[in-house]
FIKOLZA-1660 file (N, C-alpha, C; in steps of 0.1 Angstrom, whole numbers, plus 5000, padded with zeros to 4 digits):
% residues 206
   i   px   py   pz ch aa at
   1 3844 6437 8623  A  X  N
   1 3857 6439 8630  A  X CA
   1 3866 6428 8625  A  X  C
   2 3877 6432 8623  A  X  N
   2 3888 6422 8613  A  X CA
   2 3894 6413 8627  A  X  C
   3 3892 6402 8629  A  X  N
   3 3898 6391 8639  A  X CA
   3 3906 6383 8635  A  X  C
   4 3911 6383 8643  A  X  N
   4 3924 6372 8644  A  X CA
   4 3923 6359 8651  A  X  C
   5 3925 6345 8653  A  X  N
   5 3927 6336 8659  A  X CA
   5 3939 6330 8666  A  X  C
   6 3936 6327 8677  A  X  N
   6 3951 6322 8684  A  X CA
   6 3945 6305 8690  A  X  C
   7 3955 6297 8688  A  X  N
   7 3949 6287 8693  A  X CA
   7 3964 6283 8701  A  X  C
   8 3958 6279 8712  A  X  N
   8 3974 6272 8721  A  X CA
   8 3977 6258 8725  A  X  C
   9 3984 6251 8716  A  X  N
   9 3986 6238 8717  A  X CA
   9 4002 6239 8724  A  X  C
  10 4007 6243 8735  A  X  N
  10 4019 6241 8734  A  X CA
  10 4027 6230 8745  A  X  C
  11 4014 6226 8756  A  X  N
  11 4019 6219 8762  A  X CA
  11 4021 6208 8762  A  X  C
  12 4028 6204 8776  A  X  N
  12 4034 6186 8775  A  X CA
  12 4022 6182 8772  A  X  C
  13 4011 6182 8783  A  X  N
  13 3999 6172 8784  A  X CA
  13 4002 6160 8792  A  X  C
  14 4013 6164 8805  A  X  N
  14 4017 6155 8811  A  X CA
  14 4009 6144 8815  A  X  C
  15 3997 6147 8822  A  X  N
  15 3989 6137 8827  A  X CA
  15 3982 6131 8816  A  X  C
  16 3982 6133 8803  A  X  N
  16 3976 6124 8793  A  X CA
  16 3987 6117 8791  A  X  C
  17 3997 6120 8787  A  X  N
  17 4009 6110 8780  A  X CA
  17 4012 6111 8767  A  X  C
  18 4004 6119 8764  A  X  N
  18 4004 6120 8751  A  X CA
  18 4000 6134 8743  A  X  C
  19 3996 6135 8731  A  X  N
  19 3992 6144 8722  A  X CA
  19 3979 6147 8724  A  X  C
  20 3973 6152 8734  A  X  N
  20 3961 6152 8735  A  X CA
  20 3950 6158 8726  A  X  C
  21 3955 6169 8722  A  X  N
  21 3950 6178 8709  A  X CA
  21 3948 6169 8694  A  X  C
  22 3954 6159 8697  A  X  N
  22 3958 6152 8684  A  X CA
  22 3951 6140 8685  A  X  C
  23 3944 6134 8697  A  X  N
  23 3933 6122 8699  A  X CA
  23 3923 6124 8687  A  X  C
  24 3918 6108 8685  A  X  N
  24 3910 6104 8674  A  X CA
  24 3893 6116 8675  A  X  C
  25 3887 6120 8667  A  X  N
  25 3875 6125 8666  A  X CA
  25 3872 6124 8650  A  X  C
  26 3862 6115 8652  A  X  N
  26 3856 6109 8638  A  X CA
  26 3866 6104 8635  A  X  C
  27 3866 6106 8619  A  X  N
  27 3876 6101 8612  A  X CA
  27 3891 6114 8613  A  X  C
  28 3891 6123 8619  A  X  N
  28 3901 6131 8621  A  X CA
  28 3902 6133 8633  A  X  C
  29 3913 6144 8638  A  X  N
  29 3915 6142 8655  A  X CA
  29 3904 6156 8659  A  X  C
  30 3910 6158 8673  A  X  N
  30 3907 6172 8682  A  X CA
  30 3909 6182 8676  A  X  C
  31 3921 6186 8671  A  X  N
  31 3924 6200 8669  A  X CA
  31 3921 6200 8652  A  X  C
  32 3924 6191 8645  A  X  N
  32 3917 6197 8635  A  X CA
  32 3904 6199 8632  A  X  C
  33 3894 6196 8639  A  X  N
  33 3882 6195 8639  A  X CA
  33 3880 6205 8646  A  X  C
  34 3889 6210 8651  A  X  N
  34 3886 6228 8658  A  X CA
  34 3890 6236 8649  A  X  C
  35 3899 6233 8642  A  X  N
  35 3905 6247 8633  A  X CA
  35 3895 6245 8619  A  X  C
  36 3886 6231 8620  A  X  N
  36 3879 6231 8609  A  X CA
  36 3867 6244 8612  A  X  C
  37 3862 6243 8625  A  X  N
  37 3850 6252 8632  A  X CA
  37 3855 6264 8632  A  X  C
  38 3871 6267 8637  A  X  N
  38 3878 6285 8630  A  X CA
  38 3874 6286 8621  A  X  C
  39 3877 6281 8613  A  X  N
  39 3878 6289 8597  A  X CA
  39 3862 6290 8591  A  X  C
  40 3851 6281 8599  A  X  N
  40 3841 6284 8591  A  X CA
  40 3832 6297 8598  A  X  C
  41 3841 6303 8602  A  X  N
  41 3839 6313 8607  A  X CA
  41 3848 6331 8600  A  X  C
  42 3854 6324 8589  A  X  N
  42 3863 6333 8584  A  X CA
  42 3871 6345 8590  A  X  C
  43 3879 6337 8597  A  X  N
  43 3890 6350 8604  A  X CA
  43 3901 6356 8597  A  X  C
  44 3904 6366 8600  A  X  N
  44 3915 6375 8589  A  X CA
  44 3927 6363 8592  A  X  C
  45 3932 6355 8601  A  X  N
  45 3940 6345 8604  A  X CA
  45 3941 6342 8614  A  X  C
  46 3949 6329 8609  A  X  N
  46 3949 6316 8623  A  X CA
  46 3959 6314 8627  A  X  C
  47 3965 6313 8641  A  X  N
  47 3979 6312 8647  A  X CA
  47 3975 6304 8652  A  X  C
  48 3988 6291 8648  A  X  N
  48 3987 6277 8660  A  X CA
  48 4002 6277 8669  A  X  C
  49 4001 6282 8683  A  X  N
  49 4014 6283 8688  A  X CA
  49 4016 6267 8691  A  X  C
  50 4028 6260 8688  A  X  N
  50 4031 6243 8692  A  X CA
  50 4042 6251 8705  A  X  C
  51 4044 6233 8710  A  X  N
  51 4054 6239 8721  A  X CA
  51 4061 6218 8719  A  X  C
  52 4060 6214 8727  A  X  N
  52 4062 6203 8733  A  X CA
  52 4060 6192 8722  A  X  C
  53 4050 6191 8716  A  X  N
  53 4049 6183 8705  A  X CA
  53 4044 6191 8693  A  X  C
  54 4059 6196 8692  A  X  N
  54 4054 6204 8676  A  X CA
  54 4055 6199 8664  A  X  C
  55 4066 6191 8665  A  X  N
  55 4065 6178 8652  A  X CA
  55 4055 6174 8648  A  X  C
  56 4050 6166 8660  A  X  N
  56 4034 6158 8656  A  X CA
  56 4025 6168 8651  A  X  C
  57 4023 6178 8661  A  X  N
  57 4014 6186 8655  A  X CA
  57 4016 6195 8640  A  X  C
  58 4027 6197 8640  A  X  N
  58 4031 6200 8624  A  X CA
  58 4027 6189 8614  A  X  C
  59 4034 6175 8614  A  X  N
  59 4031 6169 8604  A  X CA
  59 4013 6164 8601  A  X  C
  60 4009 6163 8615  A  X  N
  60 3991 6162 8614  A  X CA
  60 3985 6175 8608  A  X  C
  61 3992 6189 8609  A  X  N
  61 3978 6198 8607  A  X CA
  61 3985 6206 8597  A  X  C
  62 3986 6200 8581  A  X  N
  62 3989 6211 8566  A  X CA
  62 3980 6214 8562  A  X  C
  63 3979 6227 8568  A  X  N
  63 3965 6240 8562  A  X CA
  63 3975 6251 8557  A  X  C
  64 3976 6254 8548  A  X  N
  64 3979 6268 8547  A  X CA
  64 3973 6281 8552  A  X  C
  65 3961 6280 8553  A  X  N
  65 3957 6291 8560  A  X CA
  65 3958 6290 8578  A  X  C
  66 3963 6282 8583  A  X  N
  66 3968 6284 8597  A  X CA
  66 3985 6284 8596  A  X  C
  67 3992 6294 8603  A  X  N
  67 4003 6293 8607  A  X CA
  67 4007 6289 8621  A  X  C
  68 4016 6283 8616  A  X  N
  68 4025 6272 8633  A  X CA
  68 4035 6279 8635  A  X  C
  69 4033 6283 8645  A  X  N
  69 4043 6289 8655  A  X CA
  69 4050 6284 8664  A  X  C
  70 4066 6278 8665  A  X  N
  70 4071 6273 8677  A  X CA
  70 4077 6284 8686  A  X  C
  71 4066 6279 8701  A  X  N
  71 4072 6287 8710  A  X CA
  71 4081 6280 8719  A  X  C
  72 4093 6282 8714  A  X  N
  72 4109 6275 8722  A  X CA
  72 4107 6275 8737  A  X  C
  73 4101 6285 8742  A  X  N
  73 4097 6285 8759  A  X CA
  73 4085 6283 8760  A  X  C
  74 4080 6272 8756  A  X  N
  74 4063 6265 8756  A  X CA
  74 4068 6265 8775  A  X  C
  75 4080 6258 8783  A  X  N
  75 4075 6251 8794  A  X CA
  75 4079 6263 8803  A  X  C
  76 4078 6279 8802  A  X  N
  76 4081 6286 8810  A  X CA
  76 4063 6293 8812  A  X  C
  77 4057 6287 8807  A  X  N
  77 4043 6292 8810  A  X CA
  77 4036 6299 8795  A  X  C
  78 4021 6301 8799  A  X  N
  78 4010 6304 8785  A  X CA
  78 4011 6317 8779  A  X  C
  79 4022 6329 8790  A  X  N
  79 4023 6342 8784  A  X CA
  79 4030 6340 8770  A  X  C
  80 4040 6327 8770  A  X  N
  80 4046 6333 8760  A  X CA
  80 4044 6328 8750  A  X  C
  81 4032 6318 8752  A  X  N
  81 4029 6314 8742  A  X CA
  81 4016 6322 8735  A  X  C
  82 4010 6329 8744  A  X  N
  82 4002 6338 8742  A  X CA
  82 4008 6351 8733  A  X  C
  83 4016 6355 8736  A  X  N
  83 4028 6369 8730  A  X CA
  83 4029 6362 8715  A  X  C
  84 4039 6351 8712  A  X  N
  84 4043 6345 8703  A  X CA
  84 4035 6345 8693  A  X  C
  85 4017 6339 8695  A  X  N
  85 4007 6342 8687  A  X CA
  85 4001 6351 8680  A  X  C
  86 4003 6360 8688  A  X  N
  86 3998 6377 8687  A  X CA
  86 4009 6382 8679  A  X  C
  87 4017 6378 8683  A  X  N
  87 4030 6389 8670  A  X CA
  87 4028 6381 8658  A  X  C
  88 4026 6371 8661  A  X  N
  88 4023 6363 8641  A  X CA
  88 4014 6366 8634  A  X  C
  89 4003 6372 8644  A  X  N
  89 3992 6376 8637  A  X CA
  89 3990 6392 8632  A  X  C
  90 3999 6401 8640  A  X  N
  90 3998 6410 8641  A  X CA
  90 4014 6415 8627  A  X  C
  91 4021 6403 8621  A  X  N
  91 4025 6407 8617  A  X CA
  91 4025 6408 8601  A  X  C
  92 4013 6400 8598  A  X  N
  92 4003 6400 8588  A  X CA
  92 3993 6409 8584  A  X  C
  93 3987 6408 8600  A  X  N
  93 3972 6418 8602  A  X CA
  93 3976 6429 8611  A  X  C
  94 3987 6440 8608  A  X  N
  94 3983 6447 8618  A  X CA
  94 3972 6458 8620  A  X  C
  95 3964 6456 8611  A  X  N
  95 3954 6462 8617  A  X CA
  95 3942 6458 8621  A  X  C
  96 3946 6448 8628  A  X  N
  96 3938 6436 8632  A  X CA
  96 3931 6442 8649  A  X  C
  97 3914 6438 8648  A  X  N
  97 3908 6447 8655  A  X CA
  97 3903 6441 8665  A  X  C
  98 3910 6427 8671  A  X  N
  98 3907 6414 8679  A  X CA
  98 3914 6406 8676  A  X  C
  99 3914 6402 8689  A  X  N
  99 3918 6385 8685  A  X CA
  99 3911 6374 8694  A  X  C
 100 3910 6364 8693  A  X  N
 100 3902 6354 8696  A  X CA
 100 3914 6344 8701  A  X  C
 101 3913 6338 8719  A  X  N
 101 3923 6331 8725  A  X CA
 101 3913 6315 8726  A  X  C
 102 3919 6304 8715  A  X  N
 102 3915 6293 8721  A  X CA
 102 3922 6285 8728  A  X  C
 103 3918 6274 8735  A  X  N
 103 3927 6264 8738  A  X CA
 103 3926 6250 8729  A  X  C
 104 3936 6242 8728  A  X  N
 104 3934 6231 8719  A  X CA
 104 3928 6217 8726  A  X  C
 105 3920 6219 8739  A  X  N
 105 3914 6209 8750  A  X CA
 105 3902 6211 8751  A  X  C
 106 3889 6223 8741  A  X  N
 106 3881 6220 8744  A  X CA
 106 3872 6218 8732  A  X  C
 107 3868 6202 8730  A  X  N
 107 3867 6195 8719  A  X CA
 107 3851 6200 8715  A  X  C
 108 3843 6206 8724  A  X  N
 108 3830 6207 8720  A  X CA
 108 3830 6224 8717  A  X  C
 109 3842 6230 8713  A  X  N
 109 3841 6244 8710  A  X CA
 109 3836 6244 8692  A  X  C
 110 3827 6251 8689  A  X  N
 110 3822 6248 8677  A  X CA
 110 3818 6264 8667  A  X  C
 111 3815 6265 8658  A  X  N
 111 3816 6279 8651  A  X CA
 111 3804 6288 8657  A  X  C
 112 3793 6281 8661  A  X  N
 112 3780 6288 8670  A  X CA
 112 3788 6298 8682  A  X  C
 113 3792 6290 8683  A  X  N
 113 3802 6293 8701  A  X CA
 113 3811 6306 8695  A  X  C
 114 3817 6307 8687  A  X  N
 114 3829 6315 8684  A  X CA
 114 3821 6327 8678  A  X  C
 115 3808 6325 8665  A  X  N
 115 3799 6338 8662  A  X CA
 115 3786 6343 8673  A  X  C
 116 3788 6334 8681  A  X  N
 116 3780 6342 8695  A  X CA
 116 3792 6350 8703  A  X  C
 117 3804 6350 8707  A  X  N
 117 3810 6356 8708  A  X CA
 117 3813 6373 8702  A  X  C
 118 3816 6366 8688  A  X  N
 118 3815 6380 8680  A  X CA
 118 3802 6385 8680  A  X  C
 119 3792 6385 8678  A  X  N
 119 3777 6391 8679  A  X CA
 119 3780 6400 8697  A  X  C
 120 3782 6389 8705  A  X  N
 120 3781 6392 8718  A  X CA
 120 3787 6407 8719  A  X  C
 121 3801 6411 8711  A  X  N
 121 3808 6420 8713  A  X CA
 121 3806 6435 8705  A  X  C
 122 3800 6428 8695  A  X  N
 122 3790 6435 8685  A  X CA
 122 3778 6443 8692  A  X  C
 123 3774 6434 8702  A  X  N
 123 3761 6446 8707  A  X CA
 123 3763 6449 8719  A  X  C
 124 3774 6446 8726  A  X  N
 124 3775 6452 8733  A  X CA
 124 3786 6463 8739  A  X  C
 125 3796 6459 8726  A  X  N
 125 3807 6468 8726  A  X CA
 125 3818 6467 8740  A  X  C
 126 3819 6458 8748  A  X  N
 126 3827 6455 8756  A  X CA
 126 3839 6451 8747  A  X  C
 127 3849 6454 8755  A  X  N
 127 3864 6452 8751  A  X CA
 127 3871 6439 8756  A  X  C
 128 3864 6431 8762  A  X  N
 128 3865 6413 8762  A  X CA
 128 3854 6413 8760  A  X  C
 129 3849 6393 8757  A  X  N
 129 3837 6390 8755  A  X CA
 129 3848 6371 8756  A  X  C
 130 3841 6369 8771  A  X  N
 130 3847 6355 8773  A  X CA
 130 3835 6343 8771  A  X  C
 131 3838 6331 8777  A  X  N
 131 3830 6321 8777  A  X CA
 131 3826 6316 8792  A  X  C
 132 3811 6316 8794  A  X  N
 132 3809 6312 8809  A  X CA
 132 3809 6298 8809  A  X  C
 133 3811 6290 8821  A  X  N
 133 3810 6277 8825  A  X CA
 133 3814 6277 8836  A  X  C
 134 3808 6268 8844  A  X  N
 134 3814 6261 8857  A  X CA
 134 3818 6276 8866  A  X  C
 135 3807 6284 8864  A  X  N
 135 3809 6298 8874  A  X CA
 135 3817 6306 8872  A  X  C
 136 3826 6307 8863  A  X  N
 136 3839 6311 8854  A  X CA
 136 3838 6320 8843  A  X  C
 137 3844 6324 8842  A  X  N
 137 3848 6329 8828  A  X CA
 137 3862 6326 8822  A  X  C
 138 3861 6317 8807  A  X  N
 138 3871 6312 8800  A  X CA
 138 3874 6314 8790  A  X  C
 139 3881 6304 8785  A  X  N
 139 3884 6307 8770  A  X CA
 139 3871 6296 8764  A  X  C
 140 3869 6301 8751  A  X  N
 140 3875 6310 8739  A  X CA
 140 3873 6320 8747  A  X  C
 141 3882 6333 8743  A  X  N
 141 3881 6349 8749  A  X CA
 141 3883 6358 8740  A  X  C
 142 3879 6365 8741  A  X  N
 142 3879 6376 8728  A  X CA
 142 3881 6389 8734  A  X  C
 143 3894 6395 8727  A  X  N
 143 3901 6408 8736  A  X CA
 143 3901 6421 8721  A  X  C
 144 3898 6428 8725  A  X  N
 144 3899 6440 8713  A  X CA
 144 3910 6447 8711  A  X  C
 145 3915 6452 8704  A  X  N
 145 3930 6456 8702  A  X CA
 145 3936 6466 8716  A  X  C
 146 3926 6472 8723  A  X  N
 146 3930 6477 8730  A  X CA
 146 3936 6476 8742  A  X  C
 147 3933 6458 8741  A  X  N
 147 3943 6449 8753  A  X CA
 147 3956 6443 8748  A  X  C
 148 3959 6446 8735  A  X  N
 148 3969 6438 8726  A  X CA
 148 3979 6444 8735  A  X  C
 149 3987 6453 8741  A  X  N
 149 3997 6455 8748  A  X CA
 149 3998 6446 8765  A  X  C
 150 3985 6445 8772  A  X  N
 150 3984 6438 8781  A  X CA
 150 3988 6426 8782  A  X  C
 151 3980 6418 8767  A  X  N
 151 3988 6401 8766  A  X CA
 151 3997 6404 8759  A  X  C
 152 4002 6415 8758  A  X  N
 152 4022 6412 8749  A  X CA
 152 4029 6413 8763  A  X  C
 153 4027 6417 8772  A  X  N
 153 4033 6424 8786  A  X CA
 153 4028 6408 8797  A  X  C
 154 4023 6402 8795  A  X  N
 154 4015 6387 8801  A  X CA
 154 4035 6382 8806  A  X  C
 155 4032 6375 8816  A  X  N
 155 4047 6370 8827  A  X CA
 155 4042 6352 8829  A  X  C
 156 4052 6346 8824  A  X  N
 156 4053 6334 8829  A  X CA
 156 4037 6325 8827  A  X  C
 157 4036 6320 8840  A  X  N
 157 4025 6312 8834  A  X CA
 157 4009 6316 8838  A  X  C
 158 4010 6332 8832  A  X  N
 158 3998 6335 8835  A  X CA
 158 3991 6341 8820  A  X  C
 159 3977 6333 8821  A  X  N
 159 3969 6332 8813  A  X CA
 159 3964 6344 8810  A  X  C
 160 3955 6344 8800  A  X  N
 160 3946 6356 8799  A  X CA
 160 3933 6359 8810  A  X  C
 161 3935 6349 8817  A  X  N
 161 3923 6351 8825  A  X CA
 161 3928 6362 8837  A  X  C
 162 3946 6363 8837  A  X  N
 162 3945 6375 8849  A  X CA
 162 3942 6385 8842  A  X  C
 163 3940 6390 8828  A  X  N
 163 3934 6405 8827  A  X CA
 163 3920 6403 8829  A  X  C
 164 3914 6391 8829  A  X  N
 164 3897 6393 8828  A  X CA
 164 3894 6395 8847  A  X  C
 165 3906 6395 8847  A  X  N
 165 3904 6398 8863  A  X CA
 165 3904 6413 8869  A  X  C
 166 3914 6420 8860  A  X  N
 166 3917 6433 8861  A  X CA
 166 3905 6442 8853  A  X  C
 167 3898 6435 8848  A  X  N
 167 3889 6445 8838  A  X CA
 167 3874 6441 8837  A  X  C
 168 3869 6435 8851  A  X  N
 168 3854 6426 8851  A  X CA
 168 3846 6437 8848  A  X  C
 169 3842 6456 8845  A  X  N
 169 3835 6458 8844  A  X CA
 169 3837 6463 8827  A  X  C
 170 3847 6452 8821  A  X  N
 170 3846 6454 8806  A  X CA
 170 3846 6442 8800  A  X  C
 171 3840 6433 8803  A  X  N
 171 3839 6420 8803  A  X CA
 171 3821 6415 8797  A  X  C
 172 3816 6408 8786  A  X  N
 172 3812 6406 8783  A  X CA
 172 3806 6390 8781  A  X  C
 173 3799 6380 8787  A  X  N
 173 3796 6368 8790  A  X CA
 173 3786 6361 8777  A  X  C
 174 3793 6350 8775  A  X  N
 174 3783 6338 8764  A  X CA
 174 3786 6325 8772  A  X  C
 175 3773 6319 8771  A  X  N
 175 3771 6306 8775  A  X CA
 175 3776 6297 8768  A  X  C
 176 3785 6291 8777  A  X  N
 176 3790 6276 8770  A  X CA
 176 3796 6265 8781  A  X  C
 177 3785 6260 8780  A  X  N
 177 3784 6249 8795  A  X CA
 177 3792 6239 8788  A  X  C
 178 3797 6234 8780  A  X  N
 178 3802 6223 8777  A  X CA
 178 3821 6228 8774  A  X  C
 179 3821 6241 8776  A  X  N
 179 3831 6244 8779  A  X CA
 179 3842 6241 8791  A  X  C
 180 3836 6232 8802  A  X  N
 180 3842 6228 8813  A  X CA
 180 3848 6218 8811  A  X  C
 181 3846 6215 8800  A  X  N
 181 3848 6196 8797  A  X CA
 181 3859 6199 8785  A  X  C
 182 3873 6198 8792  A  X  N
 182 3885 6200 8787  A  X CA
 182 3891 6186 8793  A  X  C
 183 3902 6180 8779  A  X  N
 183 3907 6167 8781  A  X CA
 183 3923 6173 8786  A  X  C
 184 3923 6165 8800  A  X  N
 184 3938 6166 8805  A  X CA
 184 3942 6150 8804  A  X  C
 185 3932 6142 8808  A  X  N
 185 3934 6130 8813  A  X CA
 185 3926 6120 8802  A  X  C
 186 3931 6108 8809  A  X  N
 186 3923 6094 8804  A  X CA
 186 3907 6095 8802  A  X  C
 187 3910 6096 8815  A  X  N
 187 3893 6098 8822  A  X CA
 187 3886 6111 8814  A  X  C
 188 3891 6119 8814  A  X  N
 188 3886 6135 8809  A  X CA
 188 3881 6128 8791  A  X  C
 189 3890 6118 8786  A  X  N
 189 3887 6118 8773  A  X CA
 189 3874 6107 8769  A  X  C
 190 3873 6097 8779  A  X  N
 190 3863 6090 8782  A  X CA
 190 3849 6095 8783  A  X  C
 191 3850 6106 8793  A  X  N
 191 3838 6118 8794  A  X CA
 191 3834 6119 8781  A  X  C
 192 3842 6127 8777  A  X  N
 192 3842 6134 8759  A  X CA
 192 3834 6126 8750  A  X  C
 193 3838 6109 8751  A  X  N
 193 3835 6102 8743  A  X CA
 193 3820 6101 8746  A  X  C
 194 3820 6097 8760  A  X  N
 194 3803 6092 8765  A  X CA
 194 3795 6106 8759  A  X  C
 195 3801 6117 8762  A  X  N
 195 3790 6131 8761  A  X CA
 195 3787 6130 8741  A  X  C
 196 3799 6124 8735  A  X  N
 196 3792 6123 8722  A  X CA
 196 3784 6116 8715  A  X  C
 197 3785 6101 8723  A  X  N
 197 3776 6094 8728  A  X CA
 197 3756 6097 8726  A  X  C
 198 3758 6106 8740  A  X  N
 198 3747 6112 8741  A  X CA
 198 3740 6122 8734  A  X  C
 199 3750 6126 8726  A  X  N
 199 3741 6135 8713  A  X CA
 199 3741 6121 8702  A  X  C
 200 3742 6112 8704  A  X  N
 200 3738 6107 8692  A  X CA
 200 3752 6106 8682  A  X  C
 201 3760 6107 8687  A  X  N
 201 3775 6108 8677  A  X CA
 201 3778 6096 8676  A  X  C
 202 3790 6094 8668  A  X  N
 202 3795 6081 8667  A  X CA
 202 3811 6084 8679  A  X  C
 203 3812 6074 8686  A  X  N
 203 3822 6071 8692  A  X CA
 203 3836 6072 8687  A  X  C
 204 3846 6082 8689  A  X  N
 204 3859 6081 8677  A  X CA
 204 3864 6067 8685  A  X  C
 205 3870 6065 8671  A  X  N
 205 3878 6051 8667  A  X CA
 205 3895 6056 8680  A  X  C
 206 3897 6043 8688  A  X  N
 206 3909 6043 8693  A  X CA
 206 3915 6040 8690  A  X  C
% end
């Protein structure tokens, strides 16, 4: 099935203060170390919607095979940065048979995570296939073309999680408990560090 990627970097990140997608990991930051785990996954293409710090995020992340998308109404909510993504991709790939919704906050999302997804949807042929944690279902999410009008039609600042809400008996579930551990804060990034920590990682440089 030909997929697409969407990744959503658009917000302030008020309570960090900063670029949070763009904090130290190893010798490179967050988000490129996530679009490094996209691609080794080979998707027909990568959409990075920016919003708020799109500069920074432009000049940090020159891949040609990701396109940056500024969404001018990043602070009216995630629909439209959701919409924005989809038409970039859709206007390369339109016959693109998925798309794949990440966020650019969860640093332990890795390519296992993203081809258990696709497999997930593969055997069981559900028309989402999301991520469980913390009792939930999240992103990463993975919607089949036949929701592509639903998230083009998405209002203000509602996520993709209100269609997994409208459609739980087409919903398909992968484990990913480290998926709760999203950086808003100081604290939240501190976590992140200790949890790398405990795999034996090296601590990124501040």
């Amino acid at each position: 099935m030909k997929t697409g990627v969407l990744i959503l970097a658009a917000g302030k990140a008020s309570r960090m203060g900063k670029a949070k997608m763009l904090l130290p990991y190893h010798a490179t930051n967050i988000l490129s170390n996530l679009i490094a785990e996209i691609k080794a996954t080979h998707p027909a293409g990568i959409c990075l919607v920016t919003g708020y710090f799109h500069q920074q995020i432009k000049e940090a992340i020159q891949d040609q095979l990701v396109q940056v998308v500024f969404n001018e109404h990043w602070n009216s909510g995630m629909a439209g940065s959701i919409q924005s993504g989809l038409s970039c991709l859709l206007k390369d790939h339109p016959d693109l048979g998925a798309v794949l919704i990440v966020v650019s906050d969860q640093p332990f999302l890795n390519r296992n995570i993203i081809r258990n997804l696709l497999e997930e949807q593969a055997i069981t042929g559900k028309g989402i296939v999301a991520s469980g944690y913390a009792g939930i279902n999240g992103t990463p999410v993975l919607f089949q073309n036949n929701y592509f009008n639903e998230l083009q039609n998405l209002r203000g600042d509602k996520g993709a999680r209100a269609i997994l809400q409208m459609h739980k008996e087409d919903i398909a579930t992968v484990a990913f408990p480290l998926g709760e551990l999203d950086i808003d804060t100081p604290a939240d990034y501190e976590k992140y560090c200790s949890a790398l920590k405990e795999q034996h990682a090296e601590r990124p440089v501040q």
